[in-house]
DSSP file (Angstrom, degrees, kcal/mol; ACC not computed):
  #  RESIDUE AA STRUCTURE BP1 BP2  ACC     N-H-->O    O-->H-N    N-H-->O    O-->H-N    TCO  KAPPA ALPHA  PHI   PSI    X-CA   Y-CA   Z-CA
    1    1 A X              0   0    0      0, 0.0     2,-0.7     0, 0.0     0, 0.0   0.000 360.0 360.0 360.0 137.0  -11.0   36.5  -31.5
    2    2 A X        -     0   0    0      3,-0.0     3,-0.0     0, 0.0     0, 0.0  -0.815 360.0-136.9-107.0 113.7  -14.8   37.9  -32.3
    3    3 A X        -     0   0    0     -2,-0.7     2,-0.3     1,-0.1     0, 0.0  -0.419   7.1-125.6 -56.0 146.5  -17.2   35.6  -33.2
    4    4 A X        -     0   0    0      0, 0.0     2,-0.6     0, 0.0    -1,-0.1  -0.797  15.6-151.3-104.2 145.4  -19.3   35.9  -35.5
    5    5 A X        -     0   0    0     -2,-0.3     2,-0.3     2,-0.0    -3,-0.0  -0.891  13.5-151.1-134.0 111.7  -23.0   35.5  -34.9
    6    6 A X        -     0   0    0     -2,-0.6     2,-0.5     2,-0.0     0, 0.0  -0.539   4.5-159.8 -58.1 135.4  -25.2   34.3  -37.7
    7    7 A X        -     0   0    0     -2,-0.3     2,-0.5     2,-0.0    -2,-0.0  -0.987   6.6-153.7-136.8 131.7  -28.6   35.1  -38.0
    8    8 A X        -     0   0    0     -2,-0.5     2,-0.3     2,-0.0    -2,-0.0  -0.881  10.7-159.3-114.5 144.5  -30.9   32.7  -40.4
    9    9 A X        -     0   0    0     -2,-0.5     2,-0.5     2,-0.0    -2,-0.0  -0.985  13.1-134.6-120.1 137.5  -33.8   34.7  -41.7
   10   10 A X        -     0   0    0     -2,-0.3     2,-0.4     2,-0.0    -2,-0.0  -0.953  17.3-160.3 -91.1 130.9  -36.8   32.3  -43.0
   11   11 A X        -     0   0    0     -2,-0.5     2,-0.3     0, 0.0    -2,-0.0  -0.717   3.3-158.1 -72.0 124.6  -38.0   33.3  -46.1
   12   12 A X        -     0   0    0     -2,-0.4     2,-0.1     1,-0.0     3,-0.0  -0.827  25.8-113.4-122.8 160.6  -41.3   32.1  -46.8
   13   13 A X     >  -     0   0    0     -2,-0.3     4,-2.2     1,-0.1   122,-0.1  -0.321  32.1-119.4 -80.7 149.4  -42.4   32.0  -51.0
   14   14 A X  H  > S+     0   0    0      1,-0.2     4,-1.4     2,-0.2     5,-0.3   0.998 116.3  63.9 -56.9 -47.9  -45.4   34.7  -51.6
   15   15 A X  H >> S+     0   0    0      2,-0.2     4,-3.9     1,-0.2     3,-0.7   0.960 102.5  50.2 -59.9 -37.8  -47.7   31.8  -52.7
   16   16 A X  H 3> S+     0   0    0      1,-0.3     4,-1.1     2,-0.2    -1,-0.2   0.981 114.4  48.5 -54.6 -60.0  -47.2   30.4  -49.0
   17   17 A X  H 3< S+     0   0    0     -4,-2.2     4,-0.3     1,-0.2    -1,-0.3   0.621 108.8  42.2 -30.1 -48.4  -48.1   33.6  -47.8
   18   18 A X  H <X S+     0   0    0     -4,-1.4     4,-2.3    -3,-0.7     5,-0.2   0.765  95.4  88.6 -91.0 -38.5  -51.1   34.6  -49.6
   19   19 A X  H  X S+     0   0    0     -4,-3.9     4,-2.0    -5,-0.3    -2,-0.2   0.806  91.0  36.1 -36.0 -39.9  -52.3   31.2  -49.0
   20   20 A X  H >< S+     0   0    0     -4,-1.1     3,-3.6     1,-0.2     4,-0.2   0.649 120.0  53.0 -55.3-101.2  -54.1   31.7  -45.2
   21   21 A X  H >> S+     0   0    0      1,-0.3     4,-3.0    -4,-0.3     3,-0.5   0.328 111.9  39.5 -13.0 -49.3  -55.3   35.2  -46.3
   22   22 A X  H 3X S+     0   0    0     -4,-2.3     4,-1.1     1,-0.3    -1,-0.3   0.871 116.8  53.5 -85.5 -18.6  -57.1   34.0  -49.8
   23   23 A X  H <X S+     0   0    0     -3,-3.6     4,-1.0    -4,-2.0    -1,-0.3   0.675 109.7  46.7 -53.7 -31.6  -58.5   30.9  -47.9
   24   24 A X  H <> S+     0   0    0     -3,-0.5     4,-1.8     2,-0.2    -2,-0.2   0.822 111.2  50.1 -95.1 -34.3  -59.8   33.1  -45.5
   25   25 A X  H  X S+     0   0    0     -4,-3.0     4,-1.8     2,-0.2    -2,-0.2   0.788 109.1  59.3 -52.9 -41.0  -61.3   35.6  -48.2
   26   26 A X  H  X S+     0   0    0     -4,-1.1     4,-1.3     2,-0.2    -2,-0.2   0.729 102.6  43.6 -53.0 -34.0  -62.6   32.7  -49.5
   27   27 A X  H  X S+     0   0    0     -4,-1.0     4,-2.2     2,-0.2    -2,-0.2   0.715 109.9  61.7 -74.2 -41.0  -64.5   31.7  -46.8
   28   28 A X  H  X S+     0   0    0     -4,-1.8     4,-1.7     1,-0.2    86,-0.4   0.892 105.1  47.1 -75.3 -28.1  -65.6   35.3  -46.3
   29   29 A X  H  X S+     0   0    0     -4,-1.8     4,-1.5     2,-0.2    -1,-0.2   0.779 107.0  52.4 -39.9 -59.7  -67.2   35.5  -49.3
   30   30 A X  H  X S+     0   0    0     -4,-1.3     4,-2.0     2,-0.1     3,-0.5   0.963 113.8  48.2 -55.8 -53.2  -69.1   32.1  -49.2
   31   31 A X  H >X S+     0   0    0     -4,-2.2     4,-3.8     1,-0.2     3,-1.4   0.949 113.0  47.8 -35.1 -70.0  -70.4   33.4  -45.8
   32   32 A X  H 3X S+     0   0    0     -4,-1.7     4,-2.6     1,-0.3    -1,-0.2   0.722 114.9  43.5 -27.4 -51.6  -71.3   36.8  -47.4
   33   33 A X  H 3X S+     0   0    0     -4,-1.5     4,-1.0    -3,-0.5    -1,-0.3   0.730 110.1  56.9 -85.8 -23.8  -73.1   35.1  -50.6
   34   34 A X  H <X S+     0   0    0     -4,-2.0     4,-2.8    -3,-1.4     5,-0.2   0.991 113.6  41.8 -41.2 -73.8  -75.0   32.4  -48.2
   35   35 A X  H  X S+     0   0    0     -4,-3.8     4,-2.5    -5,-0.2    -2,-0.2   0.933 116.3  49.5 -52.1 -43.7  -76.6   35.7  -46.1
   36   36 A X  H  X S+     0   0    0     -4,-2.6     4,-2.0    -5,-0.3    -1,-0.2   0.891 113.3  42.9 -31.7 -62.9  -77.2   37.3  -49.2
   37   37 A X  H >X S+     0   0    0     -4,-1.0     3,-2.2     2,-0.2     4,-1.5   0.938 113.5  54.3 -50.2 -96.3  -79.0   34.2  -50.9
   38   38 A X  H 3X S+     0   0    0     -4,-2.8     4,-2.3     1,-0.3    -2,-0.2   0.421 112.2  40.7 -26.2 -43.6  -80.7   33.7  -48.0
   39   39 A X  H 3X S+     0   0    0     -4,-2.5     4,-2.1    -5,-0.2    -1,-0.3   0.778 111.2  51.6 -27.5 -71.3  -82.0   37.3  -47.9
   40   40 A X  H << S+     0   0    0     -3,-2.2    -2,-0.2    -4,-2.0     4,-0.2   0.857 113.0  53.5 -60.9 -53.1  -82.9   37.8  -51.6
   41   41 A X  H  < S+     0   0    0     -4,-1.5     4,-0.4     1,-0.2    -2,-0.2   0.873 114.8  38.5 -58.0 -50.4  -84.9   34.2  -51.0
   42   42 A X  H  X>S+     0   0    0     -4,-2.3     5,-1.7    -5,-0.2     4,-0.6   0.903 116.1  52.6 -77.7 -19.2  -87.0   35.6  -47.8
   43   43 A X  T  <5S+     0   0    0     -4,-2.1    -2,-0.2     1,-0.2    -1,-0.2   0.747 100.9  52.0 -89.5  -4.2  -87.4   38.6  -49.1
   44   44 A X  T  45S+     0   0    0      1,-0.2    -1,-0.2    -4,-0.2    -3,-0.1   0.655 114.0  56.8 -95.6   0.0  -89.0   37.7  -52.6
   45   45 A X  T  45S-     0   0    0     -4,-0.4    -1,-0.2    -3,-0.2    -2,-0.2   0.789 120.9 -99.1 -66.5 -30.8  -91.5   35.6  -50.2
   46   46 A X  T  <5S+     0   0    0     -4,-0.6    -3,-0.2     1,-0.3     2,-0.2   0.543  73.6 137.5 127.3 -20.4  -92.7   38.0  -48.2
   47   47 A X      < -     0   0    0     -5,-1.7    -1,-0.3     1,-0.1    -2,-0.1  -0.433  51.2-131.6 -92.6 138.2  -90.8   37.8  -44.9
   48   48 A X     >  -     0   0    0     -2,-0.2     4,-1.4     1,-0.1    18,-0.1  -0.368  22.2-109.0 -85.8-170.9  -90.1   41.4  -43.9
   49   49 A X  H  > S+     0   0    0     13,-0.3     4,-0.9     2,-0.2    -1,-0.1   0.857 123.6  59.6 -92.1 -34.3  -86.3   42.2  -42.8
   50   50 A X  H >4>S+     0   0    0      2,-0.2     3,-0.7     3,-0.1     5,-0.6   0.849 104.2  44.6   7.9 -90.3  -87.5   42.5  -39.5
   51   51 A X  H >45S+     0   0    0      3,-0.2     3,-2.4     1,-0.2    -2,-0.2   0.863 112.0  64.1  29.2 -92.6  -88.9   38.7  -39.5
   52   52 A X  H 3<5S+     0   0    0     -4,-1.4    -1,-0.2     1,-0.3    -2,-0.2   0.495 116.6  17.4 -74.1 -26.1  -85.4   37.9  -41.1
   53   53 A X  T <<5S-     0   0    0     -4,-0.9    -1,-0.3    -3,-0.7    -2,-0.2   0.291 112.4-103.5-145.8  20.6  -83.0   38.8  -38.5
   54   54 A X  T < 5 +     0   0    0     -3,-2.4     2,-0.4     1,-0.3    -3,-0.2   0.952  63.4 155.0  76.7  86.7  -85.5   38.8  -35.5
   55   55 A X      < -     0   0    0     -5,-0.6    -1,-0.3    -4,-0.1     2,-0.3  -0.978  22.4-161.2-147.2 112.2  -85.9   42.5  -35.0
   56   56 A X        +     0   0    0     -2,-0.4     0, 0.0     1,-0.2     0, 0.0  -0.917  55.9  25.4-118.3 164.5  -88.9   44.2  -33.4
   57   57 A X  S    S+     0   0    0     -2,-0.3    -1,-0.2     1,-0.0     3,-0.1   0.763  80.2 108.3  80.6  40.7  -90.4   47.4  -33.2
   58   58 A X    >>  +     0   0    0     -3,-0.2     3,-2.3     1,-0.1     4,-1.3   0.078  24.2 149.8-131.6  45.9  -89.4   48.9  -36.3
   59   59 A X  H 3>  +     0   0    0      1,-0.3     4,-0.9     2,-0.2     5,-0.2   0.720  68.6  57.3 -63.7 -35.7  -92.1   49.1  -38.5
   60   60 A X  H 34 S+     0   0    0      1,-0.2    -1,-0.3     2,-0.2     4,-0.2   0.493 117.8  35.0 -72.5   9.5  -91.2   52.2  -40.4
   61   61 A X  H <> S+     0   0    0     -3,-2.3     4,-3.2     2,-0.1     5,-0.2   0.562 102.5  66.5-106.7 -22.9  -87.9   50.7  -41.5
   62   62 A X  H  < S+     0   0    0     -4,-1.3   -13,-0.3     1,-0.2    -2,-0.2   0.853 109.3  48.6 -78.0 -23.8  -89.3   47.1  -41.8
   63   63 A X  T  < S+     0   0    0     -4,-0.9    -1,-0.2     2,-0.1     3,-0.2   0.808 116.3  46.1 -54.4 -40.4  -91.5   49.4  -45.2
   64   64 A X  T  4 S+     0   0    0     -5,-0.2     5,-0.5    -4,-0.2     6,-0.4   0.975 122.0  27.1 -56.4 -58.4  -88.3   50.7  -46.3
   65   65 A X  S  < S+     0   0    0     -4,-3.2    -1,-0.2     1,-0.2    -2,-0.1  -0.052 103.6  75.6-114.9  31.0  -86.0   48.0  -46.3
   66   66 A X  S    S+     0   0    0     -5,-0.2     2,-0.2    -3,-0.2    -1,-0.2  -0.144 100.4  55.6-123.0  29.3  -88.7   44.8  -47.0
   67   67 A X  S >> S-     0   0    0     -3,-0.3     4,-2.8   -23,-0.0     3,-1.3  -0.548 122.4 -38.5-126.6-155.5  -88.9   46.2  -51.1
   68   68 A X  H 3> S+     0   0    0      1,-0.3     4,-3.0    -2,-0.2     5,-0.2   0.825 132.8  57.6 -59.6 -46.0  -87.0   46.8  -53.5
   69   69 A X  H 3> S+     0   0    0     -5,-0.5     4,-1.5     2,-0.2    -1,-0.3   0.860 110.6  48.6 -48.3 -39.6  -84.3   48.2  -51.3
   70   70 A X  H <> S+     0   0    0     -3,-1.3     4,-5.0    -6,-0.4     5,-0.3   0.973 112.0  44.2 -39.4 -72.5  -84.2   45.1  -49.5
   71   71 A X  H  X S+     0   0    0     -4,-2.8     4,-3.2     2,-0.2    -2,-0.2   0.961 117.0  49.5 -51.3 -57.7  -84.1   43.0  -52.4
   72   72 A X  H >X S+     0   0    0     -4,-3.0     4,-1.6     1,-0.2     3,-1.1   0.859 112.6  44.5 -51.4 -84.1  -81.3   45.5  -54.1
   73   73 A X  H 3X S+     0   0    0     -4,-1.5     4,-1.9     1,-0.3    -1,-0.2   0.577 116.0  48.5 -10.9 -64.0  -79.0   45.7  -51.1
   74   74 A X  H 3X S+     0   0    0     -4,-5.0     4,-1.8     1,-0.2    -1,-0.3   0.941 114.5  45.5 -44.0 -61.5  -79.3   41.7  -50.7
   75   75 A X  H << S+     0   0    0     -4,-3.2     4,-0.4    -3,-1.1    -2,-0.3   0.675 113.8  47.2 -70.5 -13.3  -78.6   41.2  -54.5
   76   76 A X  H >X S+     0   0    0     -4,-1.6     4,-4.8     2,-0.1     3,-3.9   0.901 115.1  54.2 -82.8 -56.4  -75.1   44.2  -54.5
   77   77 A X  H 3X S+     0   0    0     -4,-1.9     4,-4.0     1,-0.3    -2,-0.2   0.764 111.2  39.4 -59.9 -31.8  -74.2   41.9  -51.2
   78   78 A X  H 3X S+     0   0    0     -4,-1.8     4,-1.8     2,-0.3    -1,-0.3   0.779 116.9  47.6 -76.2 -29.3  -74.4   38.5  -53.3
   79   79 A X  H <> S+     0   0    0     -3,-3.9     4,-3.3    -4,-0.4     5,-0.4   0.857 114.0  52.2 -90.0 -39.6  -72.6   40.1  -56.5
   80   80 A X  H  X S+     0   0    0     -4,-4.8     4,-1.4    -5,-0.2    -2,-0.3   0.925 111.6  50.4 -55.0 -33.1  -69.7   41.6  -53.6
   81   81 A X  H >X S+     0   0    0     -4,-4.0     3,-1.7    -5,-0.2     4,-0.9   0.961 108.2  46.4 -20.2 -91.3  -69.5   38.2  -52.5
   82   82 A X  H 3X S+     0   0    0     -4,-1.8     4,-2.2     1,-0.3    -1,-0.2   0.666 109.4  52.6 -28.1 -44.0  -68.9   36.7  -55.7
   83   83 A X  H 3X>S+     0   0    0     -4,-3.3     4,-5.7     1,-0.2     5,-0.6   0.947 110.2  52.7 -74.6 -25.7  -66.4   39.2  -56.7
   84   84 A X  H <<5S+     0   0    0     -3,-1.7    -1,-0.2    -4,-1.4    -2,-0.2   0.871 110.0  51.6 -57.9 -29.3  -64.5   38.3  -53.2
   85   85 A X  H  X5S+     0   0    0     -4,-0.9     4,-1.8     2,-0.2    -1,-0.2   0.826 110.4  39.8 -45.8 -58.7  -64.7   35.2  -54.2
   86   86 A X  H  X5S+     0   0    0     -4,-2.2     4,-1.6     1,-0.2    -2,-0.2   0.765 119.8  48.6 -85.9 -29.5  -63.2   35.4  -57.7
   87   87 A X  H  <5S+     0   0    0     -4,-5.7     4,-0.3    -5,-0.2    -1,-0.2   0.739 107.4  53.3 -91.2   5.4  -60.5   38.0  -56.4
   88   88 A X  H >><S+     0   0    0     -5,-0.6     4,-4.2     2,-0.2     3,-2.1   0.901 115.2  45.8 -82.4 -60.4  -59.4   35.7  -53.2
   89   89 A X  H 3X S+     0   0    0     -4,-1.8     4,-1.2     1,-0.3     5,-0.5   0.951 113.3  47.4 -42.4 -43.7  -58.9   32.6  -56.1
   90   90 A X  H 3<>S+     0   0    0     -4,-1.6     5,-2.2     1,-0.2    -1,-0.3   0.598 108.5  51.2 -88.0  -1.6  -57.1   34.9  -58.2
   91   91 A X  H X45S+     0   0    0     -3,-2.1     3,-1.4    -4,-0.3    -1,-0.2   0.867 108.6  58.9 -82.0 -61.0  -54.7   36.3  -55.0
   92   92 A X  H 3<5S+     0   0    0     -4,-4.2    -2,-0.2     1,-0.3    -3,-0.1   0.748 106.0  41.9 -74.4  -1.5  -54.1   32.5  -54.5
   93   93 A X  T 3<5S-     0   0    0     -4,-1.2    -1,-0.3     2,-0.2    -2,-0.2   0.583 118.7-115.4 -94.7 -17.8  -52.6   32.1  -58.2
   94   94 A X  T < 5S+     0   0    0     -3,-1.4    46,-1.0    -5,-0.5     2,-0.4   0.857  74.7 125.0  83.8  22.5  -50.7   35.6  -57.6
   95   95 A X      < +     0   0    0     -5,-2.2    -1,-0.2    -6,-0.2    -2,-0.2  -0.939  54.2  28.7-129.6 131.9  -52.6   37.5  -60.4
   96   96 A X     >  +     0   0    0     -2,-0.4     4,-2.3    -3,-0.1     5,-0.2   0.864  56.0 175.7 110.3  44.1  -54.3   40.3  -59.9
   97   97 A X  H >> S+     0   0    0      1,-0.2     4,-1.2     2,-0.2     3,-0.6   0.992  81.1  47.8 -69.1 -46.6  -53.0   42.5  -57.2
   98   98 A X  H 3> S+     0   0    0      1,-0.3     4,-1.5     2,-0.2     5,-0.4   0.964 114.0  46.5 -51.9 -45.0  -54.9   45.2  -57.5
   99   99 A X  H 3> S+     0   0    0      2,-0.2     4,-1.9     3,-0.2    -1,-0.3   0.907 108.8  53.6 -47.2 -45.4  -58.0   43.3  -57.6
  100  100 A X  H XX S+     0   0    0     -4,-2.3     4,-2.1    -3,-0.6     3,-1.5   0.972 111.6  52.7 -50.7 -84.2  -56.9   41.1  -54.7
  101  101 A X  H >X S+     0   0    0     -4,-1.2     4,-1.5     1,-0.3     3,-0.9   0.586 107.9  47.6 -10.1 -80.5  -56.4   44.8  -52.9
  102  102 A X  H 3X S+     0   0    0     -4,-1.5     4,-0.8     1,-0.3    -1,-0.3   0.579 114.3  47.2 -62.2 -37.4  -59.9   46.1  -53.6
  103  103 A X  H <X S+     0   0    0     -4,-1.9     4,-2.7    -3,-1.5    -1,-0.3   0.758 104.3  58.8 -47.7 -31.8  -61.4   43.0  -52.5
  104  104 A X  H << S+     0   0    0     -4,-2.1    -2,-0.2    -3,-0.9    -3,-0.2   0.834 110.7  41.6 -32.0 -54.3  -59.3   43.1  -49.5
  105  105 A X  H >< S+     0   0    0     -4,-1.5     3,-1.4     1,-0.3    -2,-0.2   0.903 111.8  63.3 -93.9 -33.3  -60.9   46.8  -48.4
  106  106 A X  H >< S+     0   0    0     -4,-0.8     3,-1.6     1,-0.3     2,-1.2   0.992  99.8  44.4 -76.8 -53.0  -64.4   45.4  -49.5
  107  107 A X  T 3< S+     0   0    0     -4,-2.7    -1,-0.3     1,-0.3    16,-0.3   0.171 108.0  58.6 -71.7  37.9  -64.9   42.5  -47.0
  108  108 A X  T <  S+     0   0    0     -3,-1.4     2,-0.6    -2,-1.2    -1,-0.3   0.120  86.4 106.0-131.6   7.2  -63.6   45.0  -44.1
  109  109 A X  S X> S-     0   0    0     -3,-1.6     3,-0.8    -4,-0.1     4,-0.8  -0.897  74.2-138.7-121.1  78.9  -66.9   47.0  -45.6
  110  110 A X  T 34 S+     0   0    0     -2,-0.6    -2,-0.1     1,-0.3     4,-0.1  -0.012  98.4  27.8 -36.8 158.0  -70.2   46.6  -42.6
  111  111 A X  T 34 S+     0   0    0      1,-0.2    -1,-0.3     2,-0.1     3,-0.1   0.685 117.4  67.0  44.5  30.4  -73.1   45.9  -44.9
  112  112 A X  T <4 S+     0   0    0      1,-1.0     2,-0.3    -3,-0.8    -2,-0.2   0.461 110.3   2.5-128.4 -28.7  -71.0   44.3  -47.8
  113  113 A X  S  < S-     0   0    0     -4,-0.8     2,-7.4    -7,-0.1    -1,-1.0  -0.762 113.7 -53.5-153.5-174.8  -69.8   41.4  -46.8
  114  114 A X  S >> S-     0   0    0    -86,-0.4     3,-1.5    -2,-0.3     4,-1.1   0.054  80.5-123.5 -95.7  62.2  -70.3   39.6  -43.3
  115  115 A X  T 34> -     0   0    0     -2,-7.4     5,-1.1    -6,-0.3     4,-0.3   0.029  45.8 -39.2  73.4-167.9  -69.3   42.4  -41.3
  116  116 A X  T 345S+     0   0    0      3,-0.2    -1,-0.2     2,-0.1     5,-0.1   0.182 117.2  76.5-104.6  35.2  -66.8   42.9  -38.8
  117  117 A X  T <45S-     0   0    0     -3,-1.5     4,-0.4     3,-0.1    -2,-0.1   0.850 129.2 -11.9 -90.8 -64.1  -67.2   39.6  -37.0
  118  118 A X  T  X5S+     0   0    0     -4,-1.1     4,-1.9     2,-0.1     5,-0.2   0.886 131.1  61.2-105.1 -35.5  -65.2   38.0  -40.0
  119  119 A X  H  >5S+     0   0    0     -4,-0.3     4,-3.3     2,-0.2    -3,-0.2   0.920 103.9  60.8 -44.6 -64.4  -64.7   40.4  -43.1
  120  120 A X  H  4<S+     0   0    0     -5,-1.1     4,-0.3     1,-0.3     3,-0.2   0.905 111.1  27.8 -34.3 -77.3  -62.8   42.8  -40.7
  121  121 A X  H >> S+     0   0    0     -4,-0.4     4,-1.4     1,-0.2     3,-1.4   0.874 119.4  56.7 -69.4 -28.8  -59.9   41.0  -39.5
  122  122 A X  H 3< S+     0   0    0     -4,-1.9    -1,-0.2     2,-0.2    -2,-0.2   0.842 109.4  48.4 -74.2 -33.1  -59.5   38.6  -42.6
  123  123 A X  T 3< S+     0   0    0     -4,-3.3     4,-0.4   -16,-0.3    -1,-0.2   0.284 105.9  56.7 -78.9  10.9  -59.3   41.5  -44.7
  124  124 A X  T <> S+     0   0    0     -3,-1.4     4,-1.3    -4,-0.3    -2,-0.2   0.727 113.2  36.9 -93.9 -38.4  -56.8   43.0  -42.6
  125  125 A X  T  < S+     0   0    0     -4,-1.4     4,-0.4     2,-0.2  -104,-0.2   0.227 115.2  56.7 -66.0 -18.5  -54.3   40.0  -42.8
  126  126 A X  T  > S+     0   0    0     -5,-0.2     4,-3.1     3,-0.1     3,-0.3   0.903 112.2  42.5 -80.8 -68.7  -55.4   39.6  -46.5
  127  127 A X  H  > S+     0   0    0     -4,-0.4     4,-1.0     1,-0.3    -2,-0.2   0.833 113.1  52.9 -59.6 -63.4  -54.2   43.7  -47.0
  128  128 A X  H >X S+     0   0    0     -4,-1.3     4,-1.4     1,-0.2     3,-1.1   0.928 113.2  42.9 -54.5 -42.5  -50.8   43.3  -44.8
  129  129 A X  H >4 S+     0   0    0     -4,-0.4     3,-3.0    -3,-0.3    -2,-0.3   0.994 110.0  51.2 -57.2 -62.7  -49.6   40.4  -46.7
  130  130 A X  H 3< S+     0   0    0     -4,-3.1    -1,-0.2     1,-0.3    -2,-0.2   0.557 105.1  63.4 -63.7 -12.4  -50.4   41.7  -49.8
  131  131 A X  H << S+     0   0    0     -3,-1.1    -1,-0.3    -4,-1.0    -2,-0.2   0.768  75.5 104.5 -69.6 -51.5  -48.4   45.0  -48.6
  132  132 A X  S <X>S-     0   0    0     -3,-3.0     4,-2.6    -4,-1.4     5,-0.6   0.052  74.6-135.3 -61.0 141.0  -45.1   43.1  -48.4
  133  133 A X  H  >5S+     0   0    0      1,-0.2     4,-0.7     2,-0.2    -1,-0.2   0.817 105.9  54.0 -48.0 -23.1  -42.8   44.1  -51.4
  134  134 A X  H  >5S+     0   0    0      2,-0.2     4,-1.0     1,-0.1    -1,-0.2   0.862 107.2  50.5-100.3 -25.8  -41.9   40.6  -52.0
  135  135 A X  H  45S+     0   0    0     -6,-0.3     4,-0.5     2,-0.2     3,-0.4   0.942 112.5  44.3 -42.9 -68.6  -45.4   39.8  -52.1
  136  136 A X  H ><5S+     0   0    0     -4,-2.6     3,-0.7    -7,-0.2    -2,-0.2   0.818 107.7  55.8 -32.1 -50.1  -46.3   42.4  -54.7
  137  137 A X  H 3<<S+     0   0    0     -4,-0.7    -1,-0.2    -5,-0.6    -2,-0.2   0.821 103.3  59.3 -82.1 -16.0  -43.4   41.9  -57.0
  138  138 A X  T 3< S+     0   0    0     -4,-1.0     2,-0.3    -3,-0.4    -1,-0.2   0.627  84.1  93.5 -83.7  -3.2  -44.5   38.0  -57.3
  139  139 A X    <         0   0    0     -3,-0.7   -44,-0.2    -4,-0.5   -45,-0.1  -0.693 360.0 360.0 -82.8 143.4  -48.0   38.8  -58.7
  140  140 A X              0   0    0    -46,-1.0   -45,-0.1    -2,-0.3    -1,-0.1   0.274 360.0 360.0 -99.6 360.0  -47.8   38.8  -62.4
């Protein structure tokens, strides 16, 4: 007689799923919009970028990127934040994929969000979940 061998598969729901990932987006985001802030704030003091992130010997950059470039750069990182922000919330409701997606590939972004210390891997684990079919077909 052949036995028959069962295999239990767990199924986990898509909201369970996306939860880590949009938490984690979230969090990259707040980081992002912090440095950003923080940035926008020394630089409309006075503090060169240089000064800001303890940098010597670069004085022909510390003209470039202590203006208006400064300031712009700091002020796209603070609006990319925000939007990582708003598309991580809107992953954890299950609406929006694309948007989730395109935030996803933006925190994995150097110089947009807070690098590849956290942006990288959290938007890599945001991007594979969002990958799975069963994931995808529960966003509205």
């Amino acid at each position: 007689m052949t036995e028959e061998i069962k295999t239990t598969r767990y199924v986990i729901d898509p909201a369970s799923q996306v939860s880590g990932p949009s938490i984690g987006m979230i969090i990259t985001g707040v980081i992002g919009a912090l440095f950003s802030f923080f940035a926008l704030i020394a630089l409309g003091i006075g503090m060169s970028f240089s000064s800001l992130w303890g940098i010597r010997n670069i004085d022909r950059y510390e003209d470039f990127y202590g203006g208006a470039i400064g300031m712009g750069s700091s002020f796209l990182g603070l609006l990319v934040a925000i939007f990582i922000i708003y598309a991580a919330l809107k992953m954890k409701e299950l609406k929006q994929w694309n948007l989730a997606v395109v935030a996803s590939v933006l925190a994995m972004v150097p110089c947009i969000s807070p690098c590849c210390i956290i942006g990288l891997p959290i938007g890599i684990w945001s991007l594979v979940v969002l990958m799975r079919p069963e994931v995808k077909a529960a966003f509205n």
